[in-house]
C-alpha positions in Angstrom: 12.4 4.2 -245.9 11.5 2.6 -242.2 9.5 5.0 -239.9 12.6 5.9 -237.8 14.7 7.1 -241.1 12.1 9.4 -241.8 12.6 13.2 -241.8 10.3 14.3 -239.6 8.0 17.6 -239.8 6.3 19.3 -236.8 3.3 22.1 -237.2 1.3 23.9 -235.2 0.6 26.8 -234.1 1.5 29.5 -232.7 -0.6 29.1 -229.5 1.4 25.7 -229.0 4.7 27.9 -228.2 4.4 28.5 -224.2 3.9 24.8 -224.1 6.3 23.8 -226.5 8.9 22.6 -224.1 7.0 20.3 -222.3 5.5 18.9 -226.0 8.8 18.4 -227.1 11.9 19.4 -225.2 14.4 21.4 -227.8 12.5 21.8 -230.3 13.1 25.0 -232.5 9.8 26.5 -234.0 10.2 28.3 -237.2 7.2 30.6 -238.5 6.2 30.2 -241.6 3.4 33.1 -241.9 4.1 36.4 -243.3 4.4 38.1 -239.6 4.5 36.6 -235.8 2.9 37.4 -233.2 4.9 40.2 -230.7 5.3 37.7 -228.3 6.9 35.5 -230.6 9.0 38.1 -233.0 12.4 36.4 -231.8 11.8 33.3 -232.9 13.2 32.1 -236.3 11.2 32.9 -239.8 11.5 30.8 -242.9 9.5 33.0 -245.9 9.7 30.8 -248.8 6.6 29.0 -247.0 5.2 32.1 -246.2 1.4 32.6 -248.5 1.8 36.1 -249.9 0.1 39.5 -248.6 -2.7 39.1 -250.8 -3.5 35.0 -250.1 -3.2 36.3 -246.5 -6.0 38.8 -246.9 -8.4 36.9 -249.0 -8.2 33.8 -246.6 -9.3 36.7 -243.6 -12.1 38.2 -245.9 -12.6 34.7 -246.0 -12.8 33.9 -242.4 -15.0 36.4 -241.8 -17.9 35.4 -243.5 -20.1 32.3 -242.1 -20.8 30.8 -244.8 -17.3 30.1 -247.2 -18.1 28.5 -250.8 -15.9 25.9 -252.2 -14.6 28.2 -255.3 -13.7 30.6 -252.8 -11.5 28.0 -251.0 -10.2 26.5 -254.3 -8.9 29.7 -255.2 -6.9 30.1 -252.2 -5.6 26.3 -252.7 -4.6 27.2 -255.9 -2.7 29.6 -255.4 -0.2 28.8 -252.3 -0.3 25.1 -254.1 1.3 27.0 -256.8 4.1 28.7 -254.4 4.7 25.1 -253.1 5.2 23.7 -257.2 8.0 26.2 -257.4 9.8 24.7 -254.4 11.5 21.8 -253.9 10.7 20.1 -250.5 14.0 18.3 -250.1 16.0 21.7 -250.2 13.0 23.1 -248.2 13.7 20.4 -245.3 17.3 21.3 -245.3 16.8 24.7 -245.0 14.8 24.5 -242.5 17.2 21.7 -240.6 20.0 24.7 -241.4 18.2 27.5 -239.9 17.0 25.5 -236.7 20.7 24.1 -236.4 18.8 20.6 -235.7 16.2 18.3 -237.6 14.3 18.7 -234.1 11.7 22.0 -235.8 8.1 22.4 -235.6 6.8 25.1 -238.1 4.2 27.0 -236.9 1.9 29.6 -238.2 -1.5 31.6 -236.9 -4.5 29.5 -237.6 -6.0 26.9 -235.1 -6.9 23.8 -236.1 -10.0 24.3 -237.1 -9.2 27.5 -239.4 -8.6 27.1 -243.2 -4.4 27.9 -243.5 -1.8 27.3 -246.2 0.3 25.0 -242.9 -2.8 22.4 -244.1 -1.4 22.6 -247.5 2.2 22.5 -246.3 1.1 18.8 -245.0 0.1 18.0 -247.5 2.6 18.9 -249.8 4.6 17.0 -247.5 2.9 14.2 -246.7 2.9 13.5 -251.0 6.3 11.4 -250.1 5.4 9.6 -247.1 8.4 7.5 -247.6 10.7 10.4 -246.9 8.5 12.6 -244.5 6.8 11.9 -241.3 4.7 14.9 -241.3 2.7 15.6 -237.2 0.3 18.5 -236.8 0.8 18.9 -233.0 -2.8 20.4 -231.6 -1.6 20.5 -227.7 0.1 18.8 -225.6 -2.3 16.5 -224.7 -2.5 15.2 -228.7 1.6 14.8 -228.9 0.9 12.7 -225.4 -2.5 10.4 -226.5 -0.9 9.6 -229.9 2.3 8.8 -229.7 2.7 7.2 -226.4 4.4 9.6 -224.8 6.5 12.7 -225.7 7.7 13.1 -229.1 
């Protein structure tokens, strides 16, 4: 599939929302976390992406501590990569196209860039077909700027 036929799949997070306009006019952000900030609570929510209560706590257990061990993290990639095996991401993508009411989303969830998060592993998941997916983690608006050219 060329580059321009490709369904293409925003993230971020959810600091990028005051700025989200001027990243990419119209775009509809859709959380994908188990809860939203209070600033944020009227934007849309798509659960199925959502890690569960108790991924979400050991990752913040996790988080805290300075130093985190690699079995510690594999557990964690384990187990939101098995809540990803038991969806499909072609019905995924159209849900999410049907709840923003355009194919013009960025899913967004709480941890910066530099934290460990299951929006990583949605990537990921989704970067598996590149052929289909054109998957962007969007840092600022400075990153959506330097590497495409322009706006998105």
């Amino acid at each position: 599939m060329r580059e321009s036929r490709k369904h293409k799949i925003l993230l971020g997070s959810f600091a990028l929302l005051d700025s989200l306009n001027k990243i990419q006019p119209g775009v509809v952000p859709i959380a994908i976390s188990l809860s939203v900030p209070k600033w944020a609570e009227s934007i849309k929510k798509y659960s199925p992406l959502a890690p569960t209560k108790e991924l979400v706590e050991y990752i913040r257990a996790l988080q805290k501590q300075k130093d985190i061990s690699t079995p510690d993290l594999n557990y964690f990639v384990k187990e939101y990569t098995m809540i990803l095996a038991n969806l499909n991401r072609n019905v995924v993508y159209n849900e999410l196209r049907e709840l923003a009411g355009t194919n013009n989303f960025i899913l967004l969830s709480h941890e910066n860039t530099n934290e460990i998060g299951h929006r990583y592993l949605v990537q990921k998941w989704y970067q598996a077909q590149q052929d289909i997916y054109s998957v962007k983690e969007i840092y600022s608006a400075s990153n959506a700027v330097l590497e495409t050219g322009g706006p998105l």
